[in-house]
N, C-alpha and C positions, 0 to 999 in steps of 0.2 A: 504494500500500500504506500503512494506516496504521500510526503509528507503533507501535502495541500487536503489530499482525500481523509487524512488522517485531523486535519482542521475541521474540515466541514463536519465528521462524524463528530465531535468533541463539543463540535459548536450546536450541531441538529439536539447532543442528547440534556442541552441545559434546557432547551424549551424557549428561553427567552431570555435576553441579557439589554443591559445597560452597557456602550461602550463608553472609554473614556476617549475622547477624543481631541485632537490638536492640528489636525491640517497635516502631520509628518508622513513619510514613509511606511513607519509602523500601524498607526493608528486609521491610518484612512484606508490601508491594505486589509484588517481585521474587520472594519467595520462593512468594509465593501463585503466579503466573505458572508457574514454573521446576516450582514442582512438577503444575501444569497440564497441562505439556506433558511433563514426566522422570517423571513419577511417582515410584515410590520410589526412582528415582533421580537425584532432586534432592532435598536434605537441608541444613537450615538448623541454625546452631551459632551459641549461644550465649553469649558472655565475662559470668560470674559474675565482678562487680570491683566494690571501694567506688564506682568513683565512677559503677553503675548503682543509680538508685534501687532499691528495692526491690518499687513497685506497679509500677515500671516490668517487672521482672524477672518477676512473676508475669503480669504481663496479657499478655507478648509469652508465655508460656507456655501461657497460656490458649488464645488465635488461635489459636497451633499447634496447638494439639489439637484446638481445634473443624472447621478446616482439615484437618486428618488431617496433617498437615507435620509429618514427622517432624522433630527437634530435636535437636540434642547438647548439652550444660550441659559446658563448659570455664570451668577455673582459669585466669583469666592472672595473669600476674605483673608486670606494671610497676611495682606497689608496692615488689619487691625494687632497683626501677633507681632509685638515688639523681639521675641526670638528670635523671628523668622526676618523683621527687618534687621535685628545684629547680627547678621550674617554667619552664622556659625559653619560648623564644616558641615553639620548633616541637615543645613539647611534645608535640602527638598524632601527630608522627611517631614517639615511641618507644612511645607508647601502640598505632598501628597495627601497628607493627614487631613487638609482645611478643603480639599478637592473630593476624598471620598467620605468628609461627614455631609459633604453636599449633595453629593449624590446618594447614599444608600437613601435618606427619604423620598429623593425622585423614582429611585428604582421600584421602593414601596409601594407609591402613587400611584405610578402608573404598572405596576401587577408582572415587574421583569422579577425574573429568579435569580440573577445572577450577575454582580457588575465586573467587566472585562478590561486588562490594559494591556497595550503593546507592549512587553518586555518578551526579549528575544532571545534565543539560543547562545547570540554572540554577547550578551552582556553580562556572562555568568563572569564572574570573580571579579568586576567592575565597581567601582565604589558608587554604591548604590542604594541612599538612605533611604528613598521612596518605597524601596520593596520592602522595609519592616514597615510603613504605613499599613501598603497592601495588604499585609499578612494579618497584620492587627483587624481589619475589616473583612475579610477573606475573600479579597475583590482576585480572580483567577486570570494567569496570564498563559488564555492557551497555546499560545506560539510555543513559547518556550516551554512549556508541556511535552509539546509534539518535538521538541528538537531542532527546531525552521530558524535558523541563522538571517542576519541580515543580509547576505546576499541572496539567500534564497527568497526574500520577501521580494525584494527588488525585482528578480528572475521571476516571480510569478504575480509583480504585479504588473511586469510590462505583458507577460502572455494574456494577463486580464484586458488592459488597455487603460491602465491605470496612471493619469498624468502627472504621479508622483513616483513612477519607479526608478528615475535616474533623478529626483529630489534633494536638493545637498543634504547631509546631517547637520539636523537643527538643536538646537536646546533653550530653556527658556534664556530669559535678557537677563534675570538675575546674577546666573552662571559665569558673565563677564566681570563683575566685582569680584575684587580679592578678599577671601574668607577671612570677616574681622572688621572690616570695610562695611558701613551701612550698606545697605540698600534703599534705596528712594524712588517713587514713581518721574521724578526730574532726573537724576540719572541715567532710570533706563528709558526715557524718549530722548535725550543726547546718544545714547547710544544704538537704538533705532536709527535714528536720522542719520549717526555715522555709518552706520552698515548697509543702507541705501543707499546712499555714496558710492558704494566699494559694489555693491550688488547692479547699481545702473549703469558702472562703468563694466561691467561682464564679466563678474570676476564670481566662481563657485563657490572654494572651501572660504566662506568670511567668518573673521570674529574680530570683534574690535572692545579690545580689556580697555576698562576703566580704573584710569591709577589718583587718586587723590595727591594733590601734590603739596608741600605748604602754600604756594600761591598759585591756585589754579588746577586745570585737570590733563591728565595724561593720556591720551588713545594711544592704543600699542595695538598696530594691528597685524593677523594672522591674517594670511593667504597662504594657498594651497604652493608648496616647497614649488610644482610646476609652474607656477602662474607670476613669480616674484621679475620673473626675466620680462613681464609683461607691463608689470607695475612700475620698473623702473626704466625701462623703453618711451622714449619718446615724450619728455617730460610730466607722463602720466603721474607719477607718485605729488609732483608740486603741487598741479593742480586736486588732483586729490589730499593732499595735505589742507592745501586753502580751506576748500569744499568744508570740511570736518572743522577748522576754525572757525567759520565760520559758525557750526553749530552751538561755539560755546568752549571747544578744547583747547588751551593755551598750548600744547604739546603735542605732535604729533611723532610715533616713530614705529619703524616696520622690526617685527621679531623677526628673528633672519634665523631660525631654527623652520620658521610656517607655521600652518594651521595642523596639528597636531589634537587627535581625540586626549581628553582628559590632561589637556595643559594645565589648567585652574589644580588639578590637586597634586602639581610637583611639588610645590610648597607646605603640601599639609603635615599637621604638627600630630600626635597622639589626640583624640577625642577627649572632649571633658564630655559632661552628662550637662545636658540644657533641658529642663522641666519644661513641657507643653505649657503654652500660657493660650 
């Protein structure tokens, strides 16, 4: 059995699920599936929060509807959990946390048995405080159940016809502050803005870190190791330097290592224990 046929049985024997959704790779490849095989009874939901961008917000809107996937647009609140804005290391545990106490009563609501997220094959041994949320609410992630790697998502969501199967890897805008470093809804729309920047000038692998500096803010941006020969061709990087000034960064500077998965936790220190507020 392949691993897709081995989805959809997993997905046919809950009866009815809640996805958790964000417009990625993962999440709009699951919820395409789930409503495949549930129909209107498999229903994907959205977290309206600063730190989803905004094209981000509307294009997983879009899918859905082109998809016929029905959708829910949910308020989270993490921004009220002062933890969650001191930016701790296991940050997106409080962010997951504040996302499935929002949803297990929608799932209630509307009569789902089971609420779903995209966590993949390829993310095992990943530092990844979200999945003790999960666990805590018993929200299932049948991918990685089934064994289906990111590249395997990608590989069958182009066979589906799925406009996200060559999608960059996204994560949320939080993710760009250095762990210790507030978070702020003004932050991360400087930081949106600078990564439209770098995304209008045709560039894939983006991240653009947010450095507090004593007088001012730092952009330090990642691009894909390929794509750096591109960026400083042709007086691209100035005016893209400008561009990001413009938003508000007194500093601009390129990491000349790239855009590298899980750069934010080269720095992390041992865990303390941060009480849920």
């Amino acid at each position: 059995m392949s691993k897709l046929a081995a989805l959809r049985e997993r997905l046919r024997s809950y009866g009815s699920c809640l996805v958790a959704y964000s417009g990625g790779v993962d999440s709009v490849f699951l919820a395409y599936v789930a409503h495949e095989v549930l129909g209107q009874r498999a229903v994907a939901a959205i977290a309206d929060t600063p730190s989803l961008p905004r094209r981000e917000l509307q294009e997983a809107l879009d899918i859905a509807q082109r998809f016929n996937i029905p959708v829910r647009r949910v308020k989270s609140r993490e921004f009220d959990n002062p933890v969650y804005l001191s930016n701790p290391q296991n940050r997106c545990y409080f962010c997951k946390h504040e996302l499935f106490a929002e949803l297990t009563p929608l799932a209630r609501q509307e009569g789902l048995a089971v609420i779903l997220y995209g966590e993949n094959a390829s993310d095992a041994g990943d530092f990844r405080p979200g999945a003790q949320a999960a666990a805590e609410f018993q929200v299932c992630a049948p991918m990685k159940e089934v064994g289906m790697t990111k590249a395997e998502i990608r590989e069958y969501s182009a066979q589906l016809g799925l406009p996200t199967a060559d999608k960059p890897q996204m994560a949320c805008l939080s993710s760009r502050i250095p762990y210790g470093e507030a978070v702020t809804p003004e932050k991360l729309l400087m930081i949106e803005k600078a990564e439209y920047v770098l995304r209008d000038a045709g560039f894939f692998d983006v991240r653009v870190r947010h450095h507090e500096l004593k007088v001012g803010q730092l952009a330090r941006i990642e691009v894909g190791p390929g794509e750096m020969t591109k960026l400083l061709a042709d007086g691209l990087s100035t005016r893209v330097a400008e561009a990001i000034k413009q938003i508000g960064y007194t500093q601009v500077t390129l990491d000349l290592q790239g855009y590298r998965r899980g750069s934010a936790n080269e720095v992390m220190v041992p865990l303390r224990k941060h009480p849920a507020a």
